[in-house]
N, C-alpha and C positions, 0 to 999 in steps of 0.2 A: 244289402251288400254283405251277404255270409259268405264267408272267405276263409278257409283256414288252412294259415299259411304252413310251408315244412319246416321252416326254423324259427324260432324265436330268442335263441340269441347265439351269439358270434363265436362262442369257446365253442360248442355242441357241434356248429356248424363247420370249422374246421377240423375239429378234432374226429370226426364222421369222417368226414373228406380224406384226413391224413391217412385213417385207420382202411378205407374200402379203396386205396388206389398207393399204399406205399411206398410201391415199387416202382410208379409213373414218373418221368419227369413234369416238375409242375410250374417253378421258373426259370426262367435264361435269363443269359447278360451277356450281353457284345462284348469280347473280349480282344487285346490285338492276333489271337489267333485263331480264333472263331468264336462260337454260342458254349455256354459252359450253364448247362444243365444240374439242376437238383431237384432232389427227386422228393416226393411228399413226406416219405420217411424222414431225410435226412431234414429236412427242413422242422417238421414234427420236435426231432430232438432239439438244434437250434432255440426252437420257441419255446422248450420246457427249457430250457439251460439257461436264455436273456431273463426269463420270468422266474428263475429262481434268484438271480443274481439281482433284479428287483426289489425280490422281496427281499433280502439280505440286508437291502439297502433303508427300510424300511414302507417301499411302497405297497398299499393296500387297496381294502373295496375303496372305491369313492374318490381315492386321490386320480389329481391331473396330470397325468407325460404328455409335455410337448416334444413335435418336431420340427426340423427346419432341413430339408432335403429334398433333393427329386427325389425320381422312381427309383429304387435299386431293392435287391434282393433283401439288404438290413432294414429297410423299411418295414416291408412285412413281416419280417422277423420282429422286430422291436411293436408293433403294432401290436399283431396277435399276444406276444408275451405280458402287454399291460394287459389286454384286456382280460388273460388268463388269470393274473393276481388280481381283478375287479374293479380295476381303474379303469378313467376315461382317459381315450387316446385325443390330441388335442394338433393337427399338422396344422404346419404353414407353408408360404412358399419361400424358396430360395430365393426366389425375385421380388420379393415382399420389404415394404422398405421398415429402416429402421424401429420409423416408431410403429408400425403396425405390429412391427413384433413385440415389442415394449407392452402395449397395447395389449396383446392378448395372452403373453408370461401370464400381466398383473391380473387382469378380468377373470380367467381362469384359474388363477391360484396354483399355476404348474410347479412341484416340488422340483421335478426332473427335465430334464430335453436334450432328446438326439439330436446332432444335425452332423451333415454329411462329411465335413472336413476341419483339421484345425483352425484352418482363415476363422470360417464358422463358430468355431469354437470359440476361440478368442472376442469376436464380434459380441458373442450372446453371455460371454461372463463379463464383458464390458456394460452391457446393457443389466446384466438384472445379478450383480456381487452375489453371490451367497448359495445358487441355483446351482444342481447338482449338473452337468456338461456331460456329453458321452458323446465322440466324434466316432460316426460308421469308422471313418480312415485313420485310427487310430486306439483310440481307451475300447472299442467296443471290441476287440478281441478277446480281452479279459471277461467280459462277458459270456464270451464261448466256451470259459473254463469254469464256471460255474456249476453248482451241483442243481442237477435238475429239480424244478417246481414240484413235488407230489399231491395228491391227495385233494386237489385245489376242489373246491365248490361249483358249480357253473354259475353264473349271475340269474338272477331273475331276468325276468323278460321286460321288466318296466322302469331296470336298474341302467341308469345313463350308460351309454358305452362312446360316443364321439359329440365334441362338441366342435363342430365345424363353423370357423368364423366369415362368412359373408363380403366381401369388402363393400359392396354397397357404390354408389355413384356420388354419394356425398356422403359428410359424416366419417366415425370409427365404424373398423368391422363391426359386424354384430353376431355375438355367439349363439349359433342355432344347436340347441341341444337335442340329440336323437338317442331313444332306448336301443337298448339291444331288439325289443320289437318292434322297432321300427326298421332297421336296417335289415331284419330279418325278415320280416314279409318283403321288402322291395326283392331284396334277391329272390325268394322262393317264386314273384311274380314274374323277375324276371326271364328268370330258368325257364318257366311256364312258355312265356312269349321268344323265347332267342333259344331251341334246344342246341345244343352241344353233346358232340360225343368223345366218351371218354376216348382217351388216346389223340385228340385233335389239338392241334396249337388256334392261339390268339396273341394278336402284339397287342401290347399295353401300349397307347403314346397320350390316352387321359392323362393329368397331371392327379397323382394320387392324394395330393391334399385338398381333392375338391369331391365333393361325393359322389358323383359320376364313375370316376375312376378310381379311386380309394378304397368306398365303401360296396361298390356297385361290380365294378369291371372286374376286376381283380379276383372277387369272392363268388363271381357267377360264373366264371370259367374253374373255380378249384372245385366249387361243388358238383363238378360232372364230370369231372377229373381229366377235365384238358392240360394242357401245359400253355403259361403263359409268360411269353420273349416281352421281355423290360425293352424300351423302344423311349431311351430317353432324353433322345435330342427328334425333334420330328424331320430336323432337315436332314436327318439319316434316313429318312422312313422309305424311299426307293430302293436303298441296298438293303435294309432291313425286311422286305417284302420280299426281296432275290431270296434273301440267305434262308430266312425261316419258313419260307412258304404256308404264311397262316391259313386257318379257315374261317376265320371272324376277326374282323379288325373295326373297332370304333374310333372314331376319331372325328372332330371340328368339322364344320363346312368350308373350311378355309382351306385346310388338306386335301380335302374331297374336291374344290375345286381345281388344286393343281396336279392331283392327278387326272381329271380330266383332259386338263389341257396336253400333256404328255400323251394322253390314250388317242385324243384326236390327231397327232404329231404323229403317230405310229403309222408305219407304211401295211399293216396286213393286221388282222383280227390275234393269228398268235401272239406276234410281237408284244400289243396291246393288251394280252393275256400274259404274256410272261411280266409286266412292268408289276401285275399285281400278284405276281409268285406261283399264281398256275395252279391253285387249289383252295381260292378264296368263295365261299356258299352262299354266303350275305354277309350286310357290313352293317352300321350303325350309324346316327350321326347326331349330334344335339347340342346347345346352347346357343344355337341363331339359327334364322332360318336358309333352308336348303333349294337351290336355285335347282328345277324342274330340267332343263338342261345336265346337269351333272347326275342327277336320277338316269336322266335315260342316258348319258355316255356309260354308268356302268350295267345298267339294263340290258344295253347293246349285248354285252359279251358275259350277257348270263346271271348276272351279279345284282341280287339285289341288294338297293340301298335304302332299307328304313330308317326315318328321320323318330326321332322321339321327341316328348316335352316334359317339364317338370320343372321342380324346385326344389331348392336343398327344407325347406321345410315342410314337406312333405315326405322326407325319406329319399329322394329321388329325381327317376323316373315316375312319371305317373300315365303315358299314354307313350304306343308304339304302334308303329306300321305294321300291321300283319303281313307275314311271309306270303301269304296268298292272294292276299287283297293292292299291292302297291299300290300307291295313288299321290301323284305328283303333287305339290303343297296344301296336301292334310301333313297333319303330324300323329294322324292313327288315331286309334279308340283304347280306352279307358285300358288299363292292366286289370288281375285277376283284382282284390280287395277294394280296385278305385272307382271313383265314380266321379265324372266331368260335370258342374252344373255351370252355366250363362244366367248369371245374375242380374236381375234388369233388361230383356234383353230390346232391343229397338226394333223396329219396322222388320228390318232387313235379319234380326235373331241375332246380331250383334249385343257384345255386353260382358264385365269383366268374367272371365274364368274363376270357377271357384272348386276346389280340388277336396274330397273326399275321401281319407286315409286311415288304415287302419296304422301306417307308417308315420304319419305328418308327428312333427315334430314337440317336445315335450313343453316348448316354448325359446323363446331368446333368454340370454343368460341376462339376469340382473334387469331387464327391461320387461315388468308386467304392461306397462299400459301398450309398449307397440304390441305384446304379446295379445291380448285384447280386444288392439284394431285393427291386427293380422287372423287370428282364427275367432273365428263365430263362434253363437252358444252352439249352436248342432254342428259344434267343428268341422267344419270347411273352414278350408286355407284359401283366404284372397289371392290372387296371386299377382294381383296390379295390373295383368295381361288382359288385351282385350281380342276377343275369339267368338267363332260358332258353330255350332255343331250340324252337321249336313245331314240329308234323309236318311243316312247309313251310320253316324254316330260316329265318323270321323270329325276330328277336332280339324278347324282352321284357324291358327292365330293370325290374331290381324292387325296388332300393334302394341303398345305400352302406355296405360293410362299417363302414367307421371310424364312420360316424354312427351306428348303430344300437347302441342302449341295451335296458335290461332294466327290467318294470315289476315291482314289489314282488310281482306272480303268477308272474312267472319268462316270462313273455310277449316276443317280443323286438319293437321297434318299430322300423322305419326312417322316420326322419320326412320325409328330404328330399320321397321322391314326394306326402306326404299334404301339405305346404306348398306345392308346387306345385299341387295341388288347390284348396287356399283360394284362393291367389294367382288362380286364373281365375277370382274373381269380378267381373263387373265393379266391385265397391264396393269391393274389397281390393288394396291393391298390393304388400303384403308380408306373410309372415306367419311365426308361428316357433314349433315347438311343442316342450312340456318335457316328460319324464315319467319320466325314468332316478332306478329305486330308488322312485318311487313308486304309488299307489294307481291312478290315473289319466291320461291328458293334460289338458295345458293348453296353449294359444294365446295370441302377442302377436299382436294383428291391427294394421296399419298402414293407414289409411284409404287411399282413393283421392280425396282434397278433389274432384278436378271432378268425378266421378260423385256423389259424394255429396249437392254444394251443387246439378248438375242435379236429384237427386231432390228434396229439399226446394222448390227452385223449381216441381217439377209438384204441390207439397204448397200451395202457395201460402206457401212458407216463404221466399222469397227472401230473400240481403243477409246472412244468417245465416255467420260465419263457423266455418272449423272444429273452435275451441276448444268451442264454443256448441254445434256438432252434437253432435260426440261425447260431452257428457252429456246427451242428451235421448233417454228411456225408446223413442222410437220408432225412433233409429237403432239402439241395443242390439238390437231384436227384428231389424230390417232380416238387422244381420248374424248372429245367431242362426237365421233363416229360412235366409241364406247358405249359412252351415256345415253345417247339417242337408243344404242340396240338394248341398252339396259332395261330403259324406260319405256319401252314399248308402250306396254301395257297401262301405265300409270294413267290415272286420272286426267286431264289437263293441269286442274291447276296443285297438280302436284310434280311438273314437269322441272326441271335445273332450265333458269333462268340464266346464270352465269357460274363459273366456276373456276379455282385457278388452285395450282398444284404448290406443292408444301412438298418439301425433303426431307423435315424432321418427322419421323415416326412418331404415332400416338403412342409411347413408354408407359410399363409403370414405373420406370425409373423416374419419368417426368411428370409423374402423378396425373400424366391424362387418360388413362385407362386403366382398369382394376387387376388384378391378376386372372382372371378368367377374360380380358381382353376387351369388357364391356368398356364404351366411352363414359366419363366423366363428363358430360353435358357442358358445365358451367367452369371447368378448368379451361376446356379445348376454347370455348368462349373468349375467354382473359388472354389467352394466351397468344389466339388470332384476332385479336379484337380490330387491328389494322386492316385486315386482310380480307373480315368479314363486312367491316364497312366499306371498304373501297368497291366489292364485289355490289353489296346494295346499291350502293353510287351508280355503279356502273348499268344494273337490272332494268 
């Protein structure tokens, strides 16, 4: 695996970027009167100005800046200027509950943290007395009058740059610490595998405090000198695609299925071309898996759509769909530096994934022994995923060790892939299936209110709200018909036995899902424990 990447750490890498494209515009921001543009230059000084004010303040190499914010243009600002004084930049989410942030202040030892607004502000000097507070919508102006950073160092290659905290499915976060080499080989792979050209846009709607889009999206369109539209609510993301007209857009399979359903709504192939802005070349998609369906709805009209795979401990990305190759649920072959191995693998070449990085990560913060039982002595990263690799060396994942239960036949099921199944219907927005130790599965389905309340209105049901849908005998069959077309393919005795619909969304506000949207197993459990039993009762 000789590989040698084009950057090895993140000042070098933008500050290249700022220096060979200037005069380019490089972020937008939805504004109420259009996209308001800044250009590599301008943004350049920006980051020498937040990072002298920094240092002023006494941040150095080594020290932790957290944030607490979406996407917005100060993000990056504030991001690149820590890492230009040699600090680690430390995000979270805005949607992150209290003590996760508590949580990873103290774990990380952050002297400083931006976050988006006063609310904010106030929240997080409540939470941690003494901690230096900088609100984008507010103190962070002062910042812009700062005299600019000179003379600075660049870090080493092996010198921490992000310590991305995990939330996990059970448990506190866990802090995955990544070098400046690491985050620099995934870009330089990525570049490699997703080219861009200069002068082209990309919408951002990754949440930037997850490495996907942070570390990844964001810093792979500056280094070819696109320009890239902040897209920070996604249920904007149809007028956002009108207004900008990208040529690479990444985003969730969850998004990707509802644009589908829109392109299949669409009376004529333009139309269906105008919903995705009319100069889109290929698109991106990862953190679940991607329903073969929604591949070819954007197929249809030219567009390809490569699914990826990886893990924030490995830097990333670590496999992508070749632009030449598409191929309906693979999740592609290896990147430039990486190498996929199937560990154990069974009859059928099944067996966990194990990831080979010259990126993978420097370890979890403060936790040696999971660091240990997570990468191997010939460093490979477990990845708890179970997958195999096909006669072409595309990767197929095929479930999640830890999730996977046993049904009272001795049957083993992994549910994550088959709730991503339901999930792509257009009528379903969540779903969550049970079946460990017993007879059969069962499904909570979570509606999709606006598909639902459109179908009723083509019923001539208008006005009808969603308390009222979801017991009336004809949405049950609706989604009943769903499931069946979901489940096609499924094994027998992997088939939904029973199922009954739920209105409360899986939240992280309600600790049943993470902030990357993955389920909480054992919360979602507790929580329907009624619902889940009556549903066996019923099997």
């Amino acid at each position: 695996m000789t590989w040698d990447p084009r950057f090895t750490d993140l000042v070098t890498l933008w500050e290249e970027s700022a220096d060979a494209f200037a005069d380019r515009p490089a972020l937008g921001s939805r504004q109420a009167g259009g996209w308001a543009w800044h250009s590599y230059g301008e943004l350049a000084d920006r980051v020498r100005r937040v990072a002298g004010a920094l240092a002023c303040r006494g941040v150095g190499r080594g020290d932790r800046v957290a944030v607490v914010s979406r996407n917005r243009v100060e993000w990056f600002v504030a991001c690149h200027a820590t890492l230009a004084c040699g600090a680690v930049w430390v995000p979270m989410y805005e949607t992150q509950r209290a003590e996760d942030w508590t949580h990873i202040l103290d774990d990380s030892g952050a002297r400083t943290c931006f976050v988006a607004n006063d609310t904010l502000e106030g929240r997080i000097r409540t939470l941690r007395p003494g901690l230096g507070v900088v609100a984008f919508d507010g103190t962070f102006s002062a910042f812009l009058e700062a005299d600019p950073l000179r003379g600075h160092d660049p870090p080493a290659a092996d010198d921490l740059a992000v310590i991305i905290y995990t939330s996990g499915t059970t448990g506190e976060p866990k802090g995955v610490e990544l070098t400046h080499r690491s985050i620099g080989a995934e870009v330089s792979a990525m570049a490699a595998a997703l080219p861009l050209r200069a002068g082209e846009r990309t919408l951002a709607t990754l949440p930037w405090a997850h490495v996907g889009g942070g570390c990844i999206e964001v810093n792979l369109a500056l280094v070819q000198g696109a320009g890239v539209a902040v897209c920070d609510d996604v249920s904007a993301l149809p007028e956002c695609l009108d207004e900008v007209q990208p040529h690479f857009v990444a985003a969730v399979p969850r998004v990707w299925a509802r644009l589908r359903d829109l392109i299949r709504q669409s009376p004529n192939r333009d139309e269906a071309m105008a919903l995705l802005g009319g100069r889109l070349r290929f698109a991106a998609s990862g953190a679940a898996s991607l329903s073969p369906d929604v591949v070819a709805a954007l197929g249809e009209l030219g567009v390809p759509l490569l699914d990826t795979y990886g893990m924030t401990e490995v830097g990333g990305v670590a496999t992508v769909v070749p632009l030449d190759a598409v191929r309906a649920g693979s999740v592609g072959k290896a990147l430039p530096g990486f190498r996929i191995e199937i560990d154990a693998p069974d009859a059928d070449g099944e067996g966990e994934i194990v990831i080979h990085s010259a990126g993978r990560m420097r370890g979890y913060r403060g936790l040696p022994a999971l660091t240990r039982e997570t990468v191997r002595a010939d460093g490979g990263v477990r990845s708890g995923d179970l997958g195999r690799l096909d006669a072409d060396g595309h990767l197929h994942v095929t479930g999640r060790i830890k999730e996977l239960y046993k049904l009272d036949n001795g049957r083993y099921v992994s549910p994550a892939p088959l709730e991503d199944a339901l999930a792509s219907s257009p009528y379903v927005s969540q779903a969550f299936i049970h079946g460990a130790g017993q007879a059969r599965n069962v499904a909570l389905l979570v509606p999709d209110a606006r598909a639902l309340r459109d179908w009723a209105g083509c019923r001539g049901e208008e006005g009808a709200g969603l308390a009222d849908l979801v017991n009336r005998p004809s949405v049950r069959e609706l989604l009943r018909v769903e499931i069946e077309r979901c489940s096609s393919s499924w094994r027998g005795y992997e088939r939904i036995a029973q199922f009954t619909i739920v209105t409360e969304p899986f939240s992280v506000e309600a600790g049943l899902v993470t902030p990357t949207l993955k389920p909480k197993r054992a919360a979602i459990e507790r929580r329907f424990a009624r619902e889940i039993s009556e549903l066996h009762q019923r099997g």
